[in-house]
N, CA, C and O atoms as CSV, one atom per row, in Angstrom:
chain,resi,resn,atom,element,x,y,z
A,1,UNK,N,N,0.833,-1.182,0.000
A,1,UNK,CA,C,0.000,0.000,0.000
A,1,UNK,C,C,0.872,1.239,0.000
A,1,UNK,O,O,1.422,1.562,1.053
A,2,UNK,N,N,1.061,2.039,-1.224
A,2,UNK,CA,C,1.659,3.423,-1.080
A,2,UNK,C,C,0.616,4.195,-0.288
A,2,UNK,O,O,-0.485,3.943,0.201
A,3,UNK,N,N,1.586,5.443,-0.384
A,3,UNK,CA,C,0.989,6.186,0.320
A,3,UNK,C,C,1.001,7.595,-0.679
A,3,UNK,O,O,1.120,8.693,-0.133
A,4,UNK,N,N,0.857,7.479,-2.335
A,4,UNK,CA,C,1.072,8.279,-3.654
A,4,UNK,C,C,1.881,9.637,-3.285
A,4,UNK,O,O,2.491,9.399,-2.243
A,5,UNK,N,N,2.064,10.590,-3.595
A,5,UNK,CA,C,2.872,11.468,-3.503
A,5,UNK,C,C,2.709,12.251,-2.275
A,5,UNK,O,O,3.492,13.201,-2.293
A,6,UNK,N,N,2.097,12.220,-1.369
A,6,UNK,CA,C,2.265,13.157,-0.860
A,6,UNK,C,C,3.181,13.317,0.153
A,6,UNK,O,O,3.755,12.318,0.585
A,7,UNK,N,N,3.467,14.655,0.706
A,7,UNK,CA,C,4.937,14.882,1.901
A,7,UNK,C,C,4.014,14.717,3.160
A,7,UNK,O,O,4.780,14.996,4.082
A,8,UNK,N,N,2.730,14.402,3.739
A,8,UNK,CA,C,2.386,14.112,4.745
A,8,UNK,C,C,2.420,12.516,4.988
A,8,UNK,O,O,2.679,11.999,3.901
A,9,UNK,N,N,2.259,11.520,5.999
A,9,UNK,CA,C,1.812,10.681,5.991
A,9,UNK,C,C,0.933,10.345,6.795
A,9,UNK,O,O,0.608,11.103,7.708
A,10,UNK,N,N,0.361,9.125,6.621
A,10,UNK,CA,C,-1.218,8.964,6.853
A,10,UNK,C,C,-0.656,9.094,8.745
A,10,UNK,O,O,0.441,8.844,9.243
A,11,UNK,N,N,-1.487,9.409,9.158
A,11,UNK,CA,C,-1.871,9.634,10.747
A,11,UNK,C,C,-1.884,8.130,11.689
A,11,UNK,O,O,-2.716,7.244,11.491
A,12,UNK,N,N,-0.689,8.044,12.835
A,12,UNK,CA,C,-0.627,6.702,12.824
A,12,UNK,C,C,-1.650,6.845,14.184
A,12,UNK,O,O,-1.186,6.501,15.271
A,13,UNK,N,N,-2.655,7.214,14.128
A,13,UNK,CA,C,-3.887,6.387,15.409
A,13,UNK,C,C,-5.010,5.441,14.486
A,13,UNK,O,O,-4.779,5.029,13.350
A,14,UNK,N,N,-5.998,5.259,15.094
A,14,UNK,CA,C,-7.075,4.858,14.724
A,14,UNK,C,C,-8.154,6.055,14.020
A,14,UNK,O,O,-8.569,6.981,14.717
A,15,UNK,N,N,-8.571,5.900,12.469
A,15,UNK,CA,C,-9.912,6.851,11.961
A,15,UNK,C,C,-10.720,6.668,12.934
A,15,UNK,O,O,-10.891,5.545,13.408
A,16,UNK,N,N,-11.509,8.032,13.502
A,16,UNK,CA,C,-12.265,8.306,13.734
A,16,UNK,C,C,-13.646,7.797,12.814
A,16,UNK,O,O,-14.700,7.825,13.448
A,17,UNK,N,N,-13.716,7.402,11.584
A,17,UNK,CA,C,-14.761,6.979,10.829
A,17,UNK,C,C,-14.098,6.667,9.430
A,17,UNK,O,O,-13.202,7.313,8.885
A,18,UNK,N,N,-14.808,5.404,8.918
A,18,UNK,CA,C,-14.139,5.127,7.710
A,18,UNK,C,C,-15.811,4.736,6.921
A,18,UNK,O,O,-16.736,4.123,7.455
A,19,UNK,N,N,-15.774,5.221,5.769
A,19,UNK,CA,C,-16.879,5.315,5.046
A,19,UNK,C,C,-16.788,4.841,3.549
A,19,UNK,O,O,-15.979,5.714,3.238
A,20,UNK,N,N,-16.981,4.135,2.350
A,20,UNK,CA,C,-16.753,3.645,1.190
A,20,UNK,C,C,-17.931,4.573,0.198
A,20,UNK,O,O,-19.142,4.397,0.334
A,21,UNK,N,N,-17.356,5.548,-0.777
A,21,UNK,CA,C,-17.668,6.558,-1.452
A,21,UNK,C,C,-18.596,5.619,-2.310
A,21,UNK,O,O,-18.034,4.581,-2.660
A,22,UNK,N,N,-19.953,5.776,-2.737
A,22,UNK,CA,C,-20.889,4.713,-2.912
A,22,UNK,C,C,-21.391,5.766,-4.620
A,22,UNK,O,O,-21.310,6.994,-4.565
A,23,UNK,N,N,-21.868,5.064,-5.975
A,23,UNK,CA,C,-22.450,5.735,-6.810
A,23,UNK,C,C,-23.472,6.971,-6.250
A,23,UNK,O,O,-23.522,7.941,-7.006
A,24,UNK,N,N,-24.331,7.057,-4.958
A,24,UNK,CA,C,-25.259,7.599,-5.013
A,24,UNK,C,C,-24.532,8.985,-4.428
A,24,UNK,O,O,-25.067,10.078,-4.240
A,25,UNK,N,N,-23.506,8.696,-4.258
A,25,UNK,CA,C,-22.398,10.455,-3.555
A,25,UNK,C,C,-21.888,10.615,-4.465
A,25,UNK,O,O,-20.722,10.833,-4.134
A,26,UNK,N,N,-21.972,10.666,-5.562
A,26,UNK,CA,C,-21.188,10.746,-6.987
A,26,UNK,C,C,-21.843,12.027,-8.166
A,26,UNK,O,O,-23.073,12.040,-8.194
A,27,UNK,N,N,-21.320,12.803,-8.868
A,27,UNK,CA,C,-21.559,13.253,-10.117
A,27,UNK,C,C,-21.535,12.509,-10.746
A,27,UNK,O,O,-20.977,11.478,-10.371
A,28,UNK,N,N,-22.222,12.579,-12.310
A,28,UNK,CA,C,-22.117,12.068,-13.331
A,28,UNK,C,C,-20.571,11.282,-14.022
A,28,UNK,O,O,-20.510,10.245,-14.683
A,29,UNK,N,N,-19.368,12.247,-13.569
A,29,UNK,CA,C,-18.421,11.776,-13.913
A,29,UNK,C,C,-17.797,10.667,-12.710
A,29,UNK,O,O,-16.626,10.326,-12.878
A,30,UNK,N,N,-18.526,10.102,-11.523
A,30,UNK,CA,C,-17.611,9.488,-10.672
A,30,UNK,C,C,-16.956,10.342,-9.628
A,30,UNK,O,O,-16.454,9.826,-8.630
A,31,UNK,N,N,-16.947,11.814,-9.863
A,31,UNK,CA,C,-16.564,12.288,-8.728
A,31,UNK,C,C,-17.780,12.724,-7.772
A,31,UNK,O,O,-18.885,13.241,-7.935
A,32,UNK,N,N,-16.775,12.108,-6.349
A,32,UNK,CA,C,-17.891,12.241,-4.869
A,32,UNK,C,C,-18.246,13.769,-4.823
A,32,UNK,O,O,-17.537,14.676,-5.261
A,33,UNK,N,N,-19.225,13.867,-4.337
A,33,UNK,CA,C,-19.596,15.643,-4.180
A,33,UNK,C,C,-19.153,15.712,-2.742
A,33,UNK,O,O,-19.208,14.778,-1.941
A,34,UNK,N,N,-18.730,16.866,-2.521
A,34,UNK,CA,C,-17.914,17.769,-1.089
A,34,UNK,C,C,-18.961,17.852,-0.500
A,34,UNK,O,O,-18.599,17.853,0.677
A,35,UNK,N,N,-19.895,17.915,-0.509
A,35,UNK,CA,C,-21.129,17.756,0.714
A,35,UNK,C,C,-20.990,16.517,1.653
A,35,UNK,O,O,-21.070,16.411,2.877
A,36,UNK,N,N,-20.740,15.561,0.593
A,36,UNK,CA,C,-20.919,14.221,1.179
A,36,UNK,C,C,-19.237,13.790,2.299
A,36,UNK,O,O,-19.063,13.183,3.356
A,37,UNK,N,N,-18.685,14.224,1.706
A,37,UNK,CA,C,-17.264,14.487,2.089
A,37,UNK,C,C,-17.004,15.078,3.505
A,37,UNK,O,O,-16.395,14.576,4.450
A,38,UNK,N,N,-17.899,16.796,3.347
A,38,UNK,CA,C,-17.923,17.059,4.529
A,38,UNK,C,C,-18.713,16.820,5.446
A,38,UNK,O,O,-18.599,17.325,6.563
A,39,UNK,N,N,-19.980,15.708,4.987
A,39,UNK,CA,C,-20.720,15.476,6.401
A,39,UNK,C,C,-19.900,14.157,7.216
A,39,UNK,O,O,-20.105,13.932,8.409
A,40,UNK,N,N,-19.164,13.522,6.567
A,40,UNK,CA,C,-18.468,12.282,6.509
A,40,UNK,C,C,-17.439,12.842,8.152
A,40,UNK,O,O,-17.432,12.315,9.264
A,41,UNK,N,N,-16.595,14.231,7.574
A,41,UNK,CA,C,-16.110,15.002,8.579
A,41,UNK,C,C,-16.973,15.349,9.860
A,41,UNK,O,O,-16.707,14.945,10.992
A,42,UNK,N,N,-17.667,15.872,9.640
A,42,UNK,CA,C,-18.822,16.442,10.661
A,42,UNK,C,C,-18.910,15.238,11.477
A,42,UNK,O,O,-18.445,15.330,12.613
A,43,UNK,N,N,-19.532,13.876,11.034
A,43,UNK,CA,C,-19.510,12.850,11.833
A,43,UNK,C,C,-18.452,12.259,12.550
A,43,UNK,O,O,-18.447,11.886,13.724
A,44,UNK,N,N,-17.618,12.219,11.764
A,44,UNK,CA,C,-16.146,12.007,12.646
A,44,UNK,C,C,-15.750,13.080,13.812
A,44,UNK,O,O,-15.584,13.006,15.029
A,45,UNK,N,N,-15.700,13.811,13.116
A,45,UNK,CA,C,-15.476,15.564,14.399
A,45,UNK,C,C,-16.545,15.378,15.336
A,45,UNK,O,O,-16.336,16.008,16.372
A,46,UNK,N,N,-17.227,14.967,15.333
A,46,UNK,CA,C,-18.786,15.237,16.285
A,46,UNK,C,C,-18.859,13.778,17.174
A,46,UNK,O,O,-19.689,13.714,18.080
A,47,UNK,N,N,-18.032,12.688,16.914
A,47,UNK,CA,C,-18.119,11.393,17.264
A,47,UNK,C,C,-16.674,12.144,18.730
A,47,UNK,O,O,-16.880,12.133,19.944
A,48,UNK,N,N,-15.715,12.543,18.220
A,48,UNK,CA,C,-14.219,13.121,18.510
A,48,UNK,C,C,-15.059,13.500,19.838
A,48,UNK,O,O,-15.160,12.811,20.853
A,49,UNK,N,N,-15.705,14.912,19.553
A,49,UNK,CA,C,-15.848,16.012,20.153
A,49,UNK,C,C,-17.033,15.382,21.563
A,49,UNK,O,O,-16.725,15.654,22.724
A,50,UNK,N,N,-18.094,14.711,21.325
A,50,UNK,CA,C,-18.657,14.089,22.119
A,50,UNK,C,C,-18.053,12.971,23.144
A,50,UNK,O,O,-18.662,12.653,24.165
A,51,UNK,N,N,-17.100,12.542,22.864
A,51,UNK,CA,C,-16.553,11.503,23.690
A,51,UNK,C,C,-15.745,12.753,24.688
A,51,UNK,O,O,-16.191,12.914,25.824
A,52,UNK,N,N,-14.864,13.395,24.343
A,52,UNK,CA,C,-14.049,14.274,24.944
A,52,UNK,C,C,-15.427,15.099,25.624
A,52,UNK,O,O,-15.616,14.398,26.618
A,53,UNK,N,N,-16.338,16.018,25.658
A,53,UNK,CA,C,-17.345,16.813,26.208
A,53,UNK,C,C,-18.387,15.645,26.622
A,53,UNK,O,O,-19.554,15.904,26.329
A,54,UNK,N,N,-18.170,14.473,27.219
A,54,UNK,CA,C,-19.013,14.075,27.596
A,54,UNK,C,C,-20.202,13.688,27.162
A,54,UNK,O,O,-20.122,12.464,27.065
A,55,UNK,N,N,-21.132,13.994,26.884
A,55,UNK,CA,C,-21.780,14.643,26.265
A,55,UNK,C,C,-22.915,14.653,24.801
A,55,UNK,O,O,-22.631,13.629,24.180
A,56,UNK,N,N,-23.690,15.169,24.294
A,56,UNK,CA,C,-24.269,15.679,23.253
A,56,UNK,C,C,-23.008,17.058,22.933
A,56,UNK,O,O,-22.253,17.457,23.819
A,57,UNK,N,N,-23.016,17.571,21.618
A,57,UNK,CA,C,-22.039,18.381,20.901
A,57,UNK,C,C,-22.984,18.952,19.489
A,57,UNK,O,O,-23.526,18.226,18.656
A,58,UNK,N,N,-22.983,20.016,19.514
A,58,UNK,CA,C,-22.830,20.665,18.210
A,58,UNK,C,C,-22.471,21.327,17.223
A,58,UNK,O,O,-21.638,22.159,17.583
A,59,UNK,N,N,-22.731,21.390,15.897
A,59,UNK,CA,C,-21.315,22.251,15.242
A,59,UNK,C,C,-21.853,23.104,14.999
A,59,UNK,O,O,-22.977,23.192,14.505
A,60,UNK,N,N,-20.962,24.086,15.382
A,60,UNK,CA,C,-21.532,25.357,15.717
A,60,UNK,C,C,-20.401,26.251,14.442
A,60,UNK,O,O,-20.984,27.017,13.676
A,61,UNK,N,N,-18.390,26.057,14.245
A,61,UNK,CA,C,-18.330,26.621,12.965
A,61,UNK,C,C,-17.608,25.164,12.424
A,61,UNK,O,O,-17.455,24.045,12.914
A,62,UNK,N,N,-17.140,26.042,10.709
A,62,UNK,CA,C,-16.114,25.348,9.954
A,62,UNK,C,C,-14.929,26.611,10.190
A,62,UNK,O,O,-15.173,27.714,9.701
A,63,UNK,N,N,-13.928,26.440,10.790
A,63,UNK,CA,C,-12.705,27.772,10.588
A,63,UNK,C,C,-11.840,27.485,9.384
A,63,UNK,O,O,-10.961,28.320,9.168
A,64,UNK,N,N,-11.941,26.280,8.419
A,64,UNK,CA,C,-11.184,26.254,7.365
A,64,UNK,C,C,-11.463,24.776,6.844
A,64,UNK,O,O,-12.096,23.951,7.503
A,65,UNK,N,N,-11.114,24.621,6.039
A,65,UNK,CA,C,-12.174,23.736,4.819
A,65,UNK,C,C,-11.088,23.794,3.925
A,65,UNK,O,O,-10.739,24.935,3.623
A,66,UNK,N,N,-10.193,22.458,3.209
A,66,UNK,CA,C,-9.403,22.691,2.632
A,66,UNK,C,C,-9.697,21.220,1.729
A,66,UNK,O,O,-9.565,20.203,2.409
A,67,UNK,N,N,-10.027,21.039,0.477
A,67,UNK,CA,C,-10.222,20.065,-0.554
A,67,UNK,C,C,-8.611,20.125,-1.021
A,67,UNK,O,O,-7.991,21.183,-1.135
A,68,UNK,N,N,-8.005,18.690,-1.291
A,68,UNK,CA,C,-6.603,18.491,-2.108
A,68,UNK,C,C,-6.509,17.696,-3.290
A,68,UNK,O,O,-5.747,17.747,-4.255
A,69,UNK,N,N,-7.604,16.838,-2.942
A,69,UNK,CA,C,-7.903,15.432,-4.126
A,69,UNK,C,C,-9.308,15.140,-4.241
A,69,UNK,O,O,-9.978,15.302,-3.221
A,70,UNK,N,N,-9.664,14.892,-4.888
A,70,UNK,CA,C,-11.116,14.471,-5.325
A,70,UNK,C,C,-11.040,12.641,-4.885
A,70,UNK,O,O,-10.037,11.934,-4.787
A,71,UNK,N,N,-12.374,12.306,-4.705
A,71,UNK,CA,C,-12.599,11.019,-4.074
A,71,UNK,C,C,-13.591,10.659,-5.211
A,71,UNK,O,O,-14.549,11.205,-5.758
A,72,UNK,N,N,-12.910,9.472,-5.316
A,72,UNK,CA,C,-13.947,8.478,-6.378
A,72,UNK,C,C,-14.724,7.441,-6.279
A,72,UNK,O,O,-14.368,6.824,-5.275
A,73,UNK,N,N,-15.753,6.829,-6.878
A,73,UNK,CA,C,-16.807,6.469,-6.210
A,73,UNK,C,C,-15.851,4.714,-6.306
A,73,UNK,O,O,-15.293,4.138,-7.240
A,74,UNK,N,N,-16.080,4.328,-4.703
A,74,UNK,CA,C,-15.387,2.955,-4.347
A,74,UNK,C,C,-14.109,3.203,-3.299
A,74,UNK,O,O,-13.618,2.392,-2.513
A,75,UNK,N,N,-13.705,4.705,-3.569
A,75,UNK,CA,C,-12.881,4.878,-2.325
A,75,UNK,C,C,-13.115,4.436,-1.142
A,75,UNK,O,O,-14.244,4.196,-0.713
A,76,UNK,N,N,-11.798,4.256,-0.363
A,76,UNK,CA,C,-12.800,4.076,1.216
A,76,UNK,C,C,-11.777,5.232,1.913
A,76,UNK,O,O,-10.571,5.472,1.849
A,77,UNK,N,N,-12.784,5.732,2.521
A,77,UNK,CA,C,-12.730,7.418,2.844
A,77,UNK,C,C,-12.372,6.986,4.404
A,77,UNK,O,O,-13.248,6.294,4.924
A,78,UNK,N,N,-11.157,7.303,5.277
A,78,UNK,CA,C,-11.304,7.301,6.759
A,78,UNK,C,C,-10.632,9.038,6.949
A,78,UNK,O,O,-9.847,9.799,6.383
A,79,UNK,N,N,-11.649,8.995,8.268
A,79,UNK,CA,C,-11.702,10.696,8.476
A,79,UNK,C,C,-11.041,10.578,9.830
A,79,UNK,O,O,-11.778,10.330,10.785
A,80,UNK,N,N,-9.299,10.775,10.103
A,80,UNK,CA,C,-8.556,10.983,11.554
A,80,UNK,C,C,-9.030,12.305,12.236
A,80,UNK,O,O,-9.220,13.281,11.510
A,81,UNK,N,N,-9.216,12.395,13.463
A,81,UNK,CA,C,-9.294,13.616,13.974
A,81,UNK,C,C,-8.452,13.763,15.514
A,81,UNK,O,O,-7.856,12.770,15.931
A,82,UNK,N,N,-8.444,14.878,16.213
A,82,UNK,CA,C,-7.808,15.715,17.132
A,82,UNK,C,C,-8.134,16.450,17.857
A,82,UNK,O,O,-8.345,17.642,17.633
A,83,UNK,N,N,-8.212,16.025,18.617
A,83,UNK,CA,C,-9.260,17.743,19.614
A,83,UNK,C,C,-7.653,19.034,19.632
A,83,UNK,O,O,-6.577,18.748,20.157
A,84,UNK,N,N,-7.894,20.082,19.074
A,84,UNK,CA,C,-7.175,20.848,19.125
A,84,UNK,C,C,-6.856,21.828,20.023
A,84,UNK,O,O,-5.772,22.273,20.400
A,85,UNK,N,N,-8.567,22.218,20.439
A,85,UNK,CA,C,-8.801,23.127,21.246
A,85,UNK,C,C,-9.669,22.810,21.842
A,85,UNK,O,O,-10.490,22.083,21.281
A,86,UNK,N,N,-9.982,23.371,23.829
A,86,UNK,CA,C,-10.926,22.585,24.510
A,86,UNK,C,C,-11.240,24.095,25.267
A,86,UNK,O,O,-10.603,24.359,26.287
A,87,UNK,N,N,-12.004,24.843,24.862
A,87,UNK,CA,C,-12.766,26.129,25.717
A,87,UNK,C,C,-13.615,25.992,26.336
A,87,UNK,O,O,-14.148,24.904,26.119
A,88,UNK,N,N,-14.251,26.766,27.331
A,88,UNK,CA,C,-15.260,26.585,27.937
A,88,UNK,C,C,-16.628,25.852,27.690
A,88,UNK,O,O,-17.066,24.973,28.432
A,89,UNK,N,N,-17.246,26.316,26.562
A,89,UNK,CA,C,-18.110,25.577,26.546
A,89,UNK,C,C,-17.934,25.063,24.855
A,89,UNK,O,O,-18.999,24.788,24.303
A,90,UNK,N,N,-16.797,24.937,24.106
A,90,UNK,CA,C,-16.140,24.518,23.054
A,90,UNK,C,C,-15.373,23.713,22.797
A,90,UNK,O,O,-14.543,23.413,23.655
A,91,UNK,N,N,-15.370,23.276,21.937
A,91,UNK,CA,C,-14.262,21.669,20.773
A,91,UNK,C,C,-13.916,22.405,19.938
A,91,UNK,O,O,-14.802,23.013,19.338
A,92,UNK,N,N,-12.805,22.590,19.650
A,92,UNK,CA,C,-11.849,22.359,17.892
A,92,UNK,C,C,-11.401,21.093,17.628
A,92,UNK,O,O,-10.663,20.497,18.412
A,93,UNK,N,N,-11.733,20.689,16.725
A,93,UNK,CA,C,-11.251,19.502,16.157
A,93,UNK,C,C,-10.597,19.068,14.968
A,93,UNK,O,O,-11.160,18.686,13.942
A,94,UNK,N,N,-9.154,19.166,15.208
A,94,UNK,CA,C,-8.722,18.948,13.511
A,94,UNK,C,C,-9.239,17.795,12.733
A,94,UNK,O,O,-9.352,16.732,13.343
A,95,UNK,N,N,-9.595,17.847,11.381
A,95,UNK,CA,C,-9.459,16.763,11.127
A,95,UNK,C,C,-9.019,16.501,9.033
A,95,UNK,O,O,-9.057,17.248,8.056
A,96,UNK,N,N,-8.727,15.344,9.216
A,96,UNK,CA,C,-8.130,15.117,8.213
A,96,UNK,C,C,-8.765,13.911,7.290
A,96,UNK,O,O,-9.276,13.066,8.024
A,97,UNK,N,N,-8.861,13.643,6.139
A,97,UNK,CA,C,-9.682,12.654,5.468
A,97,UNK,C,C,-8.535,11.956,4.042
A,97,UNK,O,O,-8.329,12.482,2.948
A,98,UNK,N,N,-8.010,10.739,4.542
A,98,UNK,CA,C,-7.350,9.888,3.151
A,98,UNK,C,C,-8.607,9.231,2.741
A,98,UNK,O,O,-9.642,8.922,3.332
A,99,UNK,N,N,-8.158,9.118,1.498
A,99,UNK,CA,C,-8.943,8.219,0.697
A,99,UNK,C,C,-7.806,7.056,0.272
A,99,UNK,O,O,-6.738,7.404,-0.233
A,100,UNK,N,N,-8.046,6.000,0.457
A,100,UNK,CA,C,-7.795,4.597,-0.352
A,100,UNK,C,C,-8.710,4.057,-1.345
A,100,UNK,O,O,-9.805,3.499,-1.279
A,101,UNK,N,N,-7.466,4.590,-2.832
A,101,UNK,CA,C,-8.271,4.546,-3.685
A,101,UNK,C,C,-8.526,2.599,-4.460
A,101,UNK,O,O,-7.776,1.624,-4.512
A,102,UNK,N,N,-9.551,2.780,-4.790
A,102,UNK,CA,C,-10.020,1.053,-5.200
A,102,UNK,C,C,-9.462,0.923,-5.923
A,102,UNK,O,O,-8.877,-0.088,-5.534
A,103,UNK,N,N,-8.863,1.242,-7.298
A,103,UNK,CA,C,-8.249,0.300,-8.126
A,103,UNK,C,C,-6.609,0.396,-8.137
A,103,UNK,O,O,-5.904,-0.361,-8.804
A,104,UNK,N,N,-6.140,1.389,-7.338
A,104,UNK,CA,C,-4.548,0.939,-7.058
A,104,UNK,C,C,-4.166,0.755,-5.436
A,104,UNK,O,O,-3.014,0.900,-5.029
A,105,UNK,N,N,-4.976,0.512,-4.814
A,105,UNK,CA,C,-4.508,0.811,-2.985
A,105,UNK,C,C,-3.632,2.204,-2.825
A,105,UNK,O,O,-2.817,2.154,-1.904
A,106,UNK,N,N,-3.658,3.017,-3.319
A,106,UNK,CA,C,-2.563,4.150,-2.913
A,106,UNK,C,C,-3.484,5.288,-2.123
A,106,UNK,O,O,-4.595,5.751,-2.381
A,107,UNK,N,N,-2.615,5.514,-1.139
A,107,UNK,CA,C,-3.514,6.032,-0.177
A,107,UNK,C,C,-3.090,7.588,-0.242
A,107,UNK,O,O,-1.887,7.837,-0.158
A,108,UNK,N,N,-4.093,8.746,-0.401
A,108,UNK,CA,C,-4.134,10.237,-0.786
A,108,UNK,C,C,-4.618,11.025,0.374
A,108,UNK,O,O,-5.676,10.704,0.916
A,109,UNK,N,N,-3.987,11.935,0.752
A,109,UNK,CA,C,-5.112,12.894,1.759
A,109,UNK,C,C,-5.963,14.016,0.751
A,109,UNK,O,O,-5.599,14.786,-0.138
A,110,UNK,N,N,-7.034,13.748,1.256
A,110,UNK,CA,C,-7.747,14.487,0.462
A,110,UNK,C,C,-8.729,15.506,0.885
A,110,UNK,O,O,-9.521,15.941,0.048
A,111,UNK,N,N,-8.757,16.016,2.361
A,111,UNK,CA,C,-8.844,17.075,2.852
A,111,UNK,C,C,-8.727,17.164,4.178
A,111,UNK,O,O,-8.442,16.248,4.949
A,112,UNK,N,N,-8.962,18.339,4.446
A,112,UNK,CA,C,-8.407,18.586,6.018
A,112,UNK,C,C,-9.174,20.208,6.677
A,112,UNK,O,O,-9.529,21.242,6.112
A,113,UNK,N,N,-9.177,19.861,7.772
A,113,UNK,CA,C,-10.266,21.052,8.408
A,113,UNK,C,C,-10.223,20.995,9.546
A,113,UNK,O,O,-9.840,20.041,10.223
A,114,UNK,N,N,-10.823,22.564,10.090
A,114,UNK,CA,C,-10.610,22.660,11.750
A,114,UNK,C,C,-12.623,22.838,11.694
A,114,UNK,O,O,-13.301,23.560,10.963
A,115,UNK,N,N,-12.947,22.115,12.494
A,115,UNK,CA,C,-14.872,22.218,12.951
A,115,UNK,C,C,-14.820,22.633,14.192
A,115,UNK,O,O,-14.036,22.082,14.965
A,116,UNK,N,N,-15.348,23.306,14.468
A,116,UNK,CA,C,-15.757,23.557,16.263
A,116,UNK,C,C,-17.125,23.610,16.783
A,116,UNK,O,O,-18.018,24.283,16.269
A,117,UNK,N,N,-17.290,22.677,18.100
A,117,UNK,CA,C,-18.213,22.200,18.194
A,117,UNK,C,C,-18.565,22.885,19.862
A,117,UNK,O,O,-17.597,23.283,20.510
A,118,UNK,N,N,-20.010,22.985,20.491
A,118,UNK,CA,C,-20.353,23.546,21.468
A,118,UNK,C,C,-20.628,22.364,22.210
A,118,UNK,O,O,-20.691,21.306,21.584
A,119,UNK,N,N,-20.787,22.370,23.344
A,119,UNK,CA,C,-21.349,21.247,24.183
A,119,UNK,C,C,-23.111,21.390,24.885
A,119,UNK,O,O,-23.496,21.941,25.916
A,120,UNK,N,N,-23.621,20.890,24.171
A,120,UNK,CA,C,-25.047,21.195,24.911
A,120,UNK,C,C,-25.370,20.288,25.956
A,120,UNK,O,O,-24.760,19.279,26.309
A,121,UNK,N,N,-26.885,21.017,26.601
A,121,UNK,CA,C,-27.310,20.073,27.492
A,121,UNK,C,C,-28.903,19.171,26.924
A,121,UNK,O,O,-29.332,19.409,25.795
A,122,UNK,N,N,-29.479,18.381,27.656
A,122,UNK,CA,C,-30.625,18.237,27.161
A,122,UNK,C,C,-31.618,19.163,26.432
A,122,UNK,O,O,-32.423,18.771,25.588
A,123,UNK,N,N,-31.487,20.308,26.809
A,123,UNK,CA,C,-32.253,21.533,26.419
A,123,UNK,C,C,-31.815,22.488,25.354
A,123,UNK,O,O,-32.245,23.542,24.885
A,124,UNK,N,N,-30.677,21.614,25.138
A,124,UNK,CA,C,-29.942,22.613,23.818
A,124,UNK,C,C,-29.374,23.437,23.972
A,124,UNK,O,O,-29.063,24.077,22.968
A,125,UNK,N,N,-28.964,23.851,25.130
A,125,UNK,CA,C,-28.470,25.207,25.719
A,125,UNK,C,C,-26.703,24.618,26.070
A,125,UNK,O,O,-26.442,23.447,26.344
A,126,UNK,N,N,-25.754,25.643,25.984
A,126,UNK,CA,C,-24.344,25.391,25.904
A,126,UNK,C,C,-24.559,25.185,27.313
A,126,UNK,O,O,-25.400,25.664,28.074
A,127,UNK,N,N,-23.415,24.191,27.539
A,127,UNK,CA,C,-22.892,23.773,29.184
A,127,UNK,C,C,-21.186,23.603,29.182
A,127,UNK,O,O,-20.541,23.201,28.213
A,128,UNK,N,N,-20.805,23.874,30.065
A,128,UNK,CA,C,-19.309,23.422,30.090
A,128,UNK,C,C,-18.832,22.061,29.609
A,128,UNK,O,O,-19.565,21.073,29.566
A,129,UNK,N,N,-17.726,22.076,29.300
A,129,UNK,CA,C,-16.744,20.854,28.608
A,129,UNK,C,C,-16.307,20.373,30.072
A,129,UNK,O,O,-15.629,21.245,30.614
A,130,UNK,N,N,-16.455,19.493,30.691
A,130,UNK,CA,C,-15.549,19.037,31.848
A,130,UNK,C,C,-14.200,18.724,31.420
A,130,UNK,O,O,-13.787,18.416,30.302
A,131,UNK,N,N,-13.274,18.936,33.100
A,131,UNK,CA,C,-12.063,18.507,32.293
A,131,UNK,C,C,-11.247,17.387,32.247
A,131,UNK,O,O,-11.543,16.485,33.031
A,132,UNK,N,N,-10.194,17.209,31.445
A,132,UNK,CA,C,-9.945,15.834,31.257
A,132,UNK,C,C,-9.568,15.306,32.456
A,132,UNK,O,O,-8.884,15.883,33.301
A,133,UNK,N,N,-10.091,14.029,32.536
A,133,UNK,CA,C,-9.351,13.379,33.893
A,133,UNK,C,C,-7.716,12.719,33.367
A,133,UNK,O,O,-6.972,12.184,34.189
């Protein structure tokens, strides 16, 4: 399994979420649409951000959104993430998305982003992040 050109390499923990780019996330030409891409993120960041806040979590921004490679339909998409930042009643969460592409195994990063997420309570209302034990 390469890891195709790039000067990063793949992230040695466990994805936060690994997902297989399916015809129905696709354009006409085979390429996945960035919607699908970034909810793929959102779920991973929001899986991240809830374990760390205890908690229910919501995303509240995107601070940067960065596409490098396009994902094709059969990829299998895993989305690593990071709690970056832990504020009061806030998550930053880096996160990063390779694709392993199906017909050569060569593995691409193909985007990367900071999400930040709030911590709610039953009522929807922000509550503090407890802190790490």
């Amino acid at each position: 399994m390469g890891e195709g050109t790039q000067s990063e390499s793949l992230p040695r923990r466990e994805p936060a979420l690994r997902a297989i780019a399916m015809p129905a996330d696709a354009n006409a030409r085979g390429d996945i649409f960035g919607g699908w891409l970034l909810s793929q993120m959102d779920l991973a960041g929001g899986a991240t951000a809830m374990r760390r806040a205890k908690g229910r979590v919501a995303t509240v921004a995107i601070a940067s959104m960065s596409f490098h490679s396009p994902v094709f339909v059969g990829d299998e998409v895993s989305c690593y993430t990071e709690v970056a930042k832990v504020g009061h009643t806030s998550l930053t969460v880096k996160i990063e998305s390779w694709a392993r592409r199906f017909a050569s195994e060569e593995i691409v990063k193909v985007t990367e982003g900071l999400f930040t997420f709030v911590a709610i309570d039953s009522d929807r209302k922000k509550r503090p992040v407890p802190p790490e034990k």
